[in-house]
N, C-alpha and C positions, 0 to 999 in steps of 0.2 A: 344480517347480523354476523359478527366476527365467530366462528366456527368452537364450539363449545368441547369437541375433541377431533382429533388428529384424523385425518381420513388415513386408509389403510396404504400404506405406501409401498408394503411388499409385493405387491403383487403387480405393482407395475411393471411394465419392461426394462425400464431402466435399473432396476433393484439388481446388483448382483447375486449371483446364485450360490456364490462361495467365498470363503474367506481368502484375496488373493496374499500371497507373501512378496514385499518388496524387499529383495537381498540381493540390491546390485547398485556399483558405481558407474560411470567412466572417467577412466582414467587413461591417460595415454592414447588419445583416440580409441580406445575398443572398449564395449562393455567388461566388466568382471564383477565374478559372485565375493559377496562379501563375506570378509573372514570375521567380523565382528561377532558375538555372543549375545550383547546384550538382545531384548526385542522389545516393540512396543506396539501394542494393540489400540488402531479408531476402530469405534463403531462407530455405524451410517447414524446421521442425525437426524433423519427419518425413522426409523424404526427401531433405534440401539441396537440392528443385531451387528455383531463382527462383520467388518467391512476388511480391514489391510493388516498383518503385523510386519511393519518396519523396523531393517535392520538396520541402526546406525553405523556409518564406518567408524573403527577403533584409531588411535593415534596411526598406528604403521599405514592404513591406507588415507590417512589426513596427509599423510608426511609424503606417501606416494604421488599424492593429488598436487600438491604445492609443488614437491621436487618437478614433476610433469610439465605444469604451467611455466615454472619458474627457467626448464633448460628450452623450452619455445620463445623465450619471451625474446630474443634478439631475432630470431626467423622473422618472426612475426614483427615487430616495429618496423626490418627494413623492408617491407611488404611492401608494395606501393599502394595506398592509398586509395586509388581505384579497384584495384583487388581485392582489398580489405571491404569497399563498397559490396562489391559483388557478391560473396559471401553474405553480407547480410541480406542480399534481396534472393539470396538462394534458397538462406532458414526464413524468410519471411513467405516466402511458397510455400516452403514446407508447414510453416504453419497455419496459411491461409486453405491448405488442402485438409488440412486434420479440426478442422476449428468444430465442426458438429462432433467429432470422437473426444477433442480436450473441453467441449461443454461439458459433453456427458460425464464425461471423469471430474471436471470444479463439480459439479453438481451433485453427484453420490459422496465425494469426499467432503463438501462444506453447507450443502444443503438450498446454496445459493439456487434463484430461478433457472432453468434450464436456459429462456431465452438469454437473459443477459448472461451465463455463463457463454453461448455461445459467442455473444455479440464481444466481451470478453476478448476473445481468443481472438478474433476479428480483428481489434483494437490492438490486440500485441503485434500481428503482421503489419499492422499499419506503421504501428511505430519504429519497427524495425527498419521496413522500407524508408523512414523518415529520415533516418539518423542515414543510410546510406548513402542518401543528398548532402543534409546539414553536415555531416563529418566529412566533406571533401573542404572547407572551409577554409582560412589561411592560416597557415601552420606557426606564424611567429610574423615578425614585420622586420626591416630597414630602419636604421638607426641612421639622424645626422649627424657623423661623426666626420676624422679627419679625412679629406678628399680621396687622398691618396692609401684610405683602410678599408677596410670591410666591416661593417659594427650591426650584429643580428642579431634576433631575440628567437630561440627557438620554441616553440613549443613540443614537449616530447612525453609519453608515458610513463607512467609510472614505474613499470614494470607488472608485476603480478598482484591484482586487486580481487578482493577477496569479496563476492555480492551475497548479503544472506538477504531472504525473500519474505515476504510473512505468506500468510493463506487468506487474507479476505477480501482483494484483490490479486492473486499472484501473477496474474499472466502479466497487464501493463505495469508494473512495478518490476518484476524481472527481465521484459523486454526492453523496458527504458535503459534499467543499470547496465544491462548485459548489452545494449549496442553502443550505449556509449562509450563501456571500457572498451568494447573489441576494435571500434570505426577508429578509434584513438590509438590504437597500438600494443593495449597492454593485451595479457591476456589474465585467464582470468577461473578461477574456484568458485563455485557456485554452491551455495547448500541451500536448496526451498524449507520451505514450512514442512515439519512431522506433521500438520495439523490438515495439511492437505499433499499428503506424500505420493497421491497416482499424478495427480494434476499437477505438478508442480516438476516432476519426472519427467513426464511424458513432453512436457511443454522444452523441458531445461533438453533433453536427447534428440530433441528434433533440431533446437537450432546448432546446437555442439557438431552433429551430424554433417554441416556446412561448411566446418570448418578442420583447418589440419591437426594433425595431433598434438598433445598436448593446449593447444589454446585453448580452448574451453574446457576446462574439467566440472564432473558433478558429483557431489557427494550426497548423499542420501543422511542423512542425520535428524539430533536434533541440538540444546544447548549445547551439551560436552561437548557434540561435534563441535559448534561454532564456535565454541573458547577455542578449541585445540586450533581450532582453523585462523582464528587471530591475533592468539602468540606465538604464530610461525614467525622471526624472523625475517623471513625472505619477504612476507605480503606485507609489500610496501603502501597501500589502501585498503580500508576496506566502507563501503556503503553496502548500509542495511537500514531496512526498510519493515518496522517493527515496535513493538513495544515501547516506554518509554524506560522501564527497568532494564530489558536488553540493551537498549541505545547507552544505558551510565554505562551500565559493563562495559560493552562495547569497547565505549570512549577511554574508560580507566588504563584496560588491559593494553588496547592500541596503543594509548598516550605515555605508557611505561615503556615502550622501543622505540618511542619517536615516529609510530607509522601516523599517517593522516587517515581523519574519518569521515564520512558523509552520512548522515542518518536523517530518516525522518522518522516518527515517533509519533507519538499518540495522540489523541483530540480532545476538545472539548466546545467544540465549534460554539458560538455564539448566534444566537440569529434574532435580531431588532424586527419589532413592526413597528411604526412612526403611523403619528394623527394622518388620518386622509388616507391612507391606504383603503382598496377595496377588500373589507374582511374574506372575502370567498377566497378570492385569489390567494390573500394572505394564507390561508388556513392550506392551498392548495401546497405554497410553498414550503412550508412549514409542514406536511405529510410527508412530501417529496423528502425534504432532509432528513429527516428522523425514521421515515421507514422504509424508505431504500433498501436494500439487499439486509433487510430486516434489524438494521442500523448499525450495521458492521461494517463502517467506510471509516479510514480516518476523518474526512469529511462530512460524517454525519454529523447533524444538527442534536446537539444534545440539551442546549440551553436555549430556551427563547423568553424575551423580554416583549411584554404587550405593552404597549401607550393604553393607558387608562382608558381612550377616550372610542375604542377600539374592541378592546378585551373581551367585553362580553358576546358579540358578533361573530369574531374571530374564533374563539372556546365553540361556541356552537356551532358552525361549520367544521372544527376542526374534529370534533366527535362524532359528528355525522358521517365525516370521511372514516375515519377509525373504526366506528361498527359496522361499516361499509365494507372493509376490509374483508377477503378469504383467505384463512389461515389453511394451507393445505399444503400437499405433494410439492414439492417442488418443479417436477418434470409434467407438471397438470396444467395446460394452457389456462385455466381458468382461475389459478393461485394469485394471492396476490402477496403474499407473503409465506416464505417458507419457514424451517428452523433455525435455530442459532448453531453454530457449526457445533458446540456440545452441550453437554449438561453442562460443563464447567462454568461455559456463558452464562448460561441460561440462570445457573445459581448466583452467578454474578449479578445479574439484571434482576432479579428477586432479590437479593438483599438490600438493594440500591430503595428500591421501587418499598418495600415493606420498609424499610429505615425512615422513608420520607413521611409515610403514613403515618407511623405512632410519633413522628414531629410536628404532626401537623398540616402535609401536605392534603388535599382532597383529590381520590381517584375520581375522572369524569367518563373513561373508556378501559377499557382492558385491568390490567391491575394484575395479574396472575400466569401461571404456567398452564397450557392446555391440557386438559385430562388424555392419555394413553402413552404410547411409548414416545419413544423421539425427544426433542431440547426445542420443543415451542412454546412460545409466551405471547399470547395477548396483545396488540398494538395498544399503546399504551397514551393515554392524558394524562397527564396531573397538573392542578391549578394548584397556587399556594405556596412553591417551592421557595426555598430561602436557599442565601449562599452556603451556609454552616452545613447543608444536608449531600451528601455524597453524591448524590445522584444530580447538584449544579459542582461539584467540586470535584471527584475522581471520573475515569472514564467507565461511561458504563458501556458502551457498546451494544446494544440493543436497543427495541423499536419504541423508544419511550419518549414521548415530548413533554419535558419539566419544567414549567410557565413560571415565571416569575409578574405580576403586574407592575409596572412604574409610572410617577407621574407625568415624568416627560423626558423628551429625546436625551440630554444631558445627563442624566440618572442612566438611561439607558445604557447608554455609551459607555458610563465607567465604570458598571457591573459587568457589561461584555468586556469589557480588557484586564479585569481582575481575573486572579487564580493562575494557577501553574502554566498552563499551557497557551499556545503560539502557535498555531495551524492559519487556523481560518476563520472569516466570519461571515454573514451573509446581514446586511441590508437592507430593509424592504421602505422606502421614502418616494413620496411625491414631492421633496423637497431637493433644488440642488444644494444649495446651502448644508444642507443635511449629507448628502449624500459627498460629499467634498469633505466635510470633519471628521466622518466617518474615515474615509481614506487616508486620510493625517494625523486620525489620533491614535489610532486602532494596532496595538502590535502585535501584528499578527503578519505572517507569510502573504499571505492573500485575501484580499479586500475584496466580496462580491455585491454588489448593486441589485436590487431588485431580480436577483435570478438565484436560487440556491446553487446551483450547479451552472456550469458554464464556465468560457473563457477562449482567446484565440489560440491556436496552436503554436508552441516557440516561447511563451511567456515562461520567468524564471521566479522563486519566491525562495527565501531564506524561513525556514522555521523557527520559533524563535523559544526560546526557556525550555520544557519539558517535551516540548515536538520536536526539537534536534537542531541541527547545524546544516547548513552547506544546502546548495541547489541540489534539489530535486529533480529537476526536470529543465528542458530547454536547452535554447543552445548556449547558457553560463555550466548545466551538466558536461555538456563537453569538453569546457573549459577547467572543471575541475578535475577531470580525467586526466588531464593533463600538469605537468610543470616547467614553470619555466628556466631557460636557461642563455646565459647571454654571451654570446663569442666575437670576441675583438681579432682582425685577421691582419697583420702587416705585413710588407712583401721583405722577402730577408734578403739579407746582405750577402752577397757574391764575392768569393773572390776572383 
């Protein structure tokens, strides 16, 4: 049965013993303490006691941080290309040697499991090392022009691209943006998530560390930081990787200097079962997406659509899994679900969840926040959901599966492609037929088949309405790193 209060999490090892204070940037290649005033206090989402208070930098070390990146960025373009490689497989070391130390840190700052925070960090060196390769690629092409000219298409950086990070993924999410602008040329301002301020630190100084001064700068912050950081003038890009109310801003503030933006932004994942599926399976899929790192993934499954014929099979495996579930420690091998990185979720996820109810929704599993300290809730059923109720129409972000039943595939399909958002969906069909319409009618980033997670590495997806703009990831990311420019060369006349 799913855990009726919070096991005692202080007393782990992993619990820090003090309140630490994060009051430091880099800038200009070296650390420095921060002269900002304001401060902002996480507590551990394990036990609410005080965990970090983070100082954000003020405008003068914003303006420091840009001015830094922005007088490297010519050093650094004419780099060659293979050195620019090297660097990244230098911080890719380095982050593959610290990966059990930046676990432990995602894990006391967002509550996330210790294993996949490790595996996490894992995944960032991986992708670093990745883009090392992929970013040696061809820089521009040959034009057929006149015999006797030169006619080229360059590819070149932007110059100084500005990456904000969020906290519920932050290592692959900041390793991705951060080797793309670097493998490409630019250099580049980094602000992580307040939300997970050690982890996102510690992650962002390691790979900076590989690199010469001013290319990678890191600011410690939080909003104000990131406005001031993206009405600099000079930050000719910025991708962030966050909310979908950050992302308007974002877009607004950018799109007032004419800088370009890359965002990806919030979910509300869709997930189909179709007649003939095996309901275990189904219900196995259908756990996996919605409570994953306790369903705080863009990616998570937030809506699912049952086939009639299906529904009740599916619901009862899928509860079974649910009070199955151990809500506990995070850093406890035996967990299966930890906390929501705060109360503030966690309030979120209860209103959602309590809203559906007095509409009419029926709770079949969880329903509730854990009794003792910490930001834990319950994994979560609800059968009965309609679209009008918040919890199939805003993002709730937490470990909650809100069922919709229909009568058939078609119904399906146009309730999953309705409402704001443009992420993702997942598929579960014995049908090709089915599984092909799906891929064609579906607007969304990325179409998945029969697998809630998955995919080969290199693939690119455009998000679409309130999940943002521009690739995400692959080698079209590098491509957006990038602009282009076109130079015609003729032999001049002699006297």
């Amino acid at each position: 049965m799913t855990s009726t209060s919070v096991p005692a999490a202080a007393s782990r090892t992993d619990a820090p013993t003090s309140v630490e204070r994060l009051g430091s940037h880099r800038i200009g290649g070296r650390e420095v303490a921060a002269r900002g005033v304001r401060e902002i206090e996480r507590v551990s989402p394990v036990d609410g006691r005080p965990l970090v208070v983070l100082v954000p930098a003020d405008g003068q070390e914003v303006e420091a941080a840009v001015a830094g990146a922005y007088g490297a960025r010519r050093g650094w373009r004419r780099t060659a290309p293979g050195e620019r490689a090297a660097a990244l497989r230098t911080a890719a070391a380095g982050v593959r040697e610290r990966a059990e130390e930046l676990g432990h840190l995602l894990t006391q700052d967002t509550g996330r499991l210790l294993t996949q925070s490790v595996a996490s960090a894992q995944v960032a060196a991986d992708i670093l090392e990745e883009a090392a390769t992929t970013g040696l690629g061809a820089a521009g092409r040959a034009l057929a022009g006149d015999p006797l000219a030169l006619d080229v298409v360059r590819r070149e950086p932007h110059g100084v691209v500005a990456v904000i990070t969020p906290w519920n993924d932050p290592y692959p999410a900041a390793a991705g943006l951060l080797a793309a602008a670097l493998v490409t040329g630019n250099t580049v301002v980094h602000k992580p998530s307040e939300r997970s301020p050690r982890a996102g630190w510690e992650l962002a100084r390691t790979i900076a560390a590989a690199f010469p001064p001013g290319v990678l700068e890191v600011l410690n912050g939080d909003g104000e930081t990131g406005a001031a950081l993206v009405a600099d003038a000079r930050v000719a890009l910025v991708a962030q990787v966050g909310s979908s109310a950050t992302g308007r801003a974002v877009a607004r503030a950018a799109g007032e200097r004419g800088a370009r933006v890359l965002r990806e932004n919030g979910g509300k994942d869709a997930l189909i079962v179709d007649s003939g599926v095996d309901p275990t399976w189904a219900a196995q899929q259908i756990a996996t997406g919605a409570f994953t790192n306790t369903g705080q993934l863009c990616t998570s499954v937030e809506r699912v659509y049952l086939h009639q014929d299906v529904a009740d099979a599916v619901l009862d495996a899928l509860v079974e899994i649910a009070w199955g579930l151990r809500v506990g420690a995070p850093d406890d091998p035996g967990t299966d679900l930890g906390p929501l990185v705060d109360v503030v979720q966690r309030d979120v996820v209860a209103r959602h969840v309590d809203e559906a109810v007095a509409a009419g929704a029926r709770v079949l599993a969880g329903g509730r926040a854990l009794d003792g300290p910490g930001a834990f809730y319950a994994p979560t059923v609800l059968d009965g959901c309609t679209a009008d109720m918040a919890v199939m129409r805003d993002e709730t972000f937490g470990p909650v599966a809100a069922v919709t039943r229909v009568p058939d595939f078609a119904t399906a399909l146009d309730l999953a492609d309705a409402g704001a958002y443009g992420l993702a969906a997942t598929v579960l069909t014995p049908r090709l037929d089915h599984a092909l319409l799906a891929g064609e009618q579906l607007d969304v980033g990325t179409v998945k088949v029969n697998a809630v997670f998955g995919g080969a590495p290199g693939g690119s997806a455009d998000p679409r309405r309130e999940s943002g703009a521009g690739a995400g990831y692959g080698p079209d990311l590098l491509a957006a790193m990038t602009q282009l420019k076109a130079v015609h060369v003729e032999p001049a006349v002699t006297g």
